[in-house]
C-alpha positions as a Markdown table, in Angstrom:
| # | Residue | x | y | z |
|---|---|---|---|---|
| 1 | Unk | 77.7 | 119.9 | 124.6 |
| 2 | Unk | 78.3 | 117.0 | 122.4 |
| 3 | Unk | 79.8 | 114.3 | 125.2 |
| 4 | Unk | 82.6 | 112.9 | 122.9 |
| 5 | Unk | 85.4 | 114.2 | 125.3 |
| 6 | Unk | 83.9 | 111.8 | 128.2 |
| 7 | Unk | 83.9 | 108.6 | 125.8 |
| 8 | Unk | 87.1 | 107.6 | 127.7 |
| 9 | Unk | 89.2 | 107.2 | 124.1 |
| 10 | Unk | 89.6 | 103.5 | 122.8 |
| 11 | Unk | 87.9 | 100.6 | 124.7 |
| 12 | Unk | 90.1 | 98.0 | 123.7 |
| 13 | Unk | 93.5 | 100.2 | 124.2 |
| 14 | Unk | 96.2 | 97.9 | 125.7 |
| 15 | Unk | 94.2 | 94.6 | 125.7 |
| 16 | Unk | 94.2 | 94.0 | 121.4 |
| 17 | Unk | 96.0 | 91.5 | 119.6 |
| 18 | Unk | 97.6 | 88.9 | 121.1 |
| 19 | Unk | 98.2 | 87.6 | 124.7 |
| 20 | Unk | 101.3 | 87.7 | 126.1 |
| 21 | Unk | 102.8 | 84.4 | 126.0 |
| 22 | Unk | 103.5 | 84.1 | 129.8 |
| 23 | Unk | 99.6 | 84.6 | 129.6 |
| 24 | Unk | 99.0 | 81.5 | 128.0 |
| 25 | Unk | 101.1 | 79.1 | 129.7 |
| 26 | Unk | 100.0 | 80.5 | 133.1 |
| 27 | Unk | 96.3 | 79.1 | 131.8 |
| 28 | Unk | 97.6 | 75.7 | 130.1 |
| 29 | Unk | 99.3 | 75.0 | 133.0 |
| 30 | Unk | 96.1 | 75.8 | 135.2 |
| 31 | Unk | 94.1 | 73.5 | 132.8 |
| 32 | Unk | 97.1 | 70.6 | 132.9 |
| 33 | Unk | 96.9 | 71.1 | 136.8 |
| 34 | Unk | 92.9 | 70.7 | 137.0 |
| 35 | Unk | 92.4 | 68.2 | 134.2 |
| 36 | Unk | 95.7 | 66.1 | 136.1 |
| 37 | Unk | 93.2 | 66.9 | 139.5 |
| 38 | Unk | 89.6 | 65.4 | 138.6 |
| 39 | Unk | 91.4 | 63.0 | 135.9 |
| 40 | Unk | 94.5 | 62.1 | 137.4 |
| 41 | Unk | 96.2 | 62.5 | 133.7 |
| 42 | Unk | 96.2 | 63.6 | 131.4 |
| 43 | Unk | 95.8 | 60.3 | 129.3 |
| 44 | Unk | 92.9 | 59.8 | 131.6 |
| 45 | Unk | 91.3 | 63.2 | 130.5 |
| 46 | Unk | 91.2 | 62.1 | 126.6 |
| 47 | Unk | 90.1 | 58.8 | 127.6 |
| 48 | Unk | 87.3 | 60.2 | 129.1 |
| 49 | Unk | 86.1 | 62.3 | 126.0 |
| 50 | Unk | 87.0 | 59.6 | 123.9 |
| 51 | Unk | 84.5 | 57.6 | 125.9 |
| 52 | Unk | 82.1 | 60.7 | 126.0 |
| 53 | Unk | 82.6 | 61.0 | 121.8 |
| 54 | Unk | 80.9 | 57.1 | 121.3 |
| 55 | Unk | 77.5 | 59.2 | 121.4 |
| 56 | Unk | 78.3 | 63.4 | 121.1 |
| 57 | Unk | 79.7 | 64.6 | 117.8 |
| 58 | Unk | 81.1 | 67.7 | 119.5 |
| 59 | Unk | 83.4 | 65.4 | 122.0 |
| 60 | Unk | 84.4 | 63.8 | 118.8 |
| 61 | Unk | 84.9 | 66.7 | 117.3 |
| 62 | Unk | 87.2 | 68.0 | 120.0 |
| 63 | Unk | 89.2 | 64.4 | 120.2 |
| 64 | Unk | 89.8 | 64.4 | 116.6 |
| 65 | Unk | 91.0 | 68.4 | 116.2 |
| 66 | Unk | 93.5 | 67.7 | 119.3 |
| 67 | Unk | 94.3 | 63.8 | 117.2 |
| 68 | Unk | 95.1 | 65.6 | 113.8 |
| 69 | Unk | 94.4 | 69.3 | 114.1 |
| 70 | Unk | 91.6 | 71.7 | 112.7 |
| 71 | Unk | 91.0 | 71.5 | 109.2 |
| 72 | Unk | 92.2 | 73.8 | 107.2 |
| 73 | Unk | 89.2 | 77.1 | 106.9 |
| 74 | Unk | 87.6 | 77.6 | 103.7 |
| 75 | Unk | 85.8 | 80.5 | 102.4 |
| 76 | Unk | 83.8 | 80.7 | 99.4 |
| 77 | Unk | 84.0 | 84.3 | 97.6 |
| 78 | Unk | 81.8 | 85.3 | 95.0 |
| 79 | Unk | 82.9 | 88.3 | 93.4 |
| 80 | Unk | 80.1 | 90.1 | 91.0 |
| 81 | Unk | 81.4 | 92.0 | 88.1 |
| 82 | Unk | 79.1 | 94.9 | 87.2 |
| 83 | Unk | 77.5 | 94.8 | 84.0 |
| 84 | Unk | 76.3 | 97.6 | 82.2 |
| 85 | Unk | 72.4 | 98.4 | 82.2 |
| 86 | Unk | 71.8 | 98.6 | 78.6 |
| 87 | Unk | 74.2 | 97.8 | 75.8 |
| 88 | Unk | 75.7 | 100.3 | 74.0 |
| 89 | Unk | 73.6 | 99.7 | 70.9 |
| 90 | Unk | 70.7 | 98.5 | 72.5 |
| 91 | Unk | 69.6 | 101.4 | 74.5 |
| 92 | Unk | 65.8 | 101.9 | 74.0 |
| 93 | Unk | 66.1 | 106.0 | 72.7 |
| 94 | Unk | 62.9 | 105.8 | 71.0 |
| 95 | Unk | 61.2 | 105.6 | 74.3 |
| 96 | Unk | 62.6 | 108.3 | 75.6 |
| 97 | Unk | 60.9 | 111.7 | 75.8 |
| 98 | Unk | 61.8 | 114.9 | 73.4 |
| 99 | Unk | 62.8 | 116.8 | 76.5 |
| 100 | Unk | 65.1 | 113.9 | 78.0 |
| 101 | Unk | 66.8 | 113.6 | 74.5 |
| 102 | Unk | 67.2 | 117.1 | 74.6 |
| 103 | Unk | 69.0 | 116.8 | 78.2 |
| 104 | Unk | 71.3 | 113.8 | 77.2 |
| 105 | Unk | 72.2 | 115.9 | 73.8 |
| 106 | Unk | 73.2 | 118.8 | 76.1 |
| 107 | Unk | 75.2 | 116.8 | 78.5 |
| 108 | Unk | 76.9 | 115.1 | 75.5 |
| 109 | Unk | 77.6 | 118.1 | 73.8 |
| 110 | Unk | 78.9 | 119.8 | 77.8 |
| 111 | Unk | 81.0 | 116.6 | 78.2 |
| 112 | Unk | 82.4 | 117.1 | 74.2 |
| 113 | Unk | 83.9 | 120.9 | 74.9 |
| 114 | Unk | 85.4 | 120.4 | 78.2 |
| 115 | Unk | 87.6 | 116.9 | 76.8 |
């Protein structure tokens, strides 16, 4: 017996995509409440990172995405086009064997009565 049936079907079924958006401002709230609790603002919150960002890159990182936003992702795609081995009138046939000449003949000549 192979086991698939106990797998218990799709892991992620009913948690993909997106959260619901009561979800999300149930947890921004939380965050407003606890940054407003060890802060006392949230003014006080950003002036703390801003103070933390004088000497960490990633607090001033953070201070600048929430300042003017995440820039914009960029991906880089290099597509390869396929080129062909040998060029048409290139290909070395006068190193090939009597016997693989033979073969490529046949298949030429297969190829020519089934068109």
């Amino acid at each position: 017996m192979d086991g698939r049936k106990n797998n218990g079907g799709h892991s992620t079924k009913g948690y993909a995509g997106r959260k619901p958006k009561e979800d999300e401002n149930r947890i921004r709230g939380l965050s407003i409440n606890a940054l407003e609790t060890i802060y006392g603002s949230e003014e006080a919150a950003f002036e703390h990172i801003a103070e933390q960002a004088k000497d960490s890159f990633p607090h001033l990182k953070l201070l600048i995405e929430y300042a003017y936003g995440k820039p914009k992702e960029t991906k880089n795609i290099n597509t390869q086009v396929e080129q062909p081995l040998f060029v048409e009138d290139e290909f070395p046939y006068d190193k090939l064997s009597t016997e693989a000449l033979k073969e490529i003949a046949d298949i030429y000549n297969e190829i020519e009565r089934s068109n």
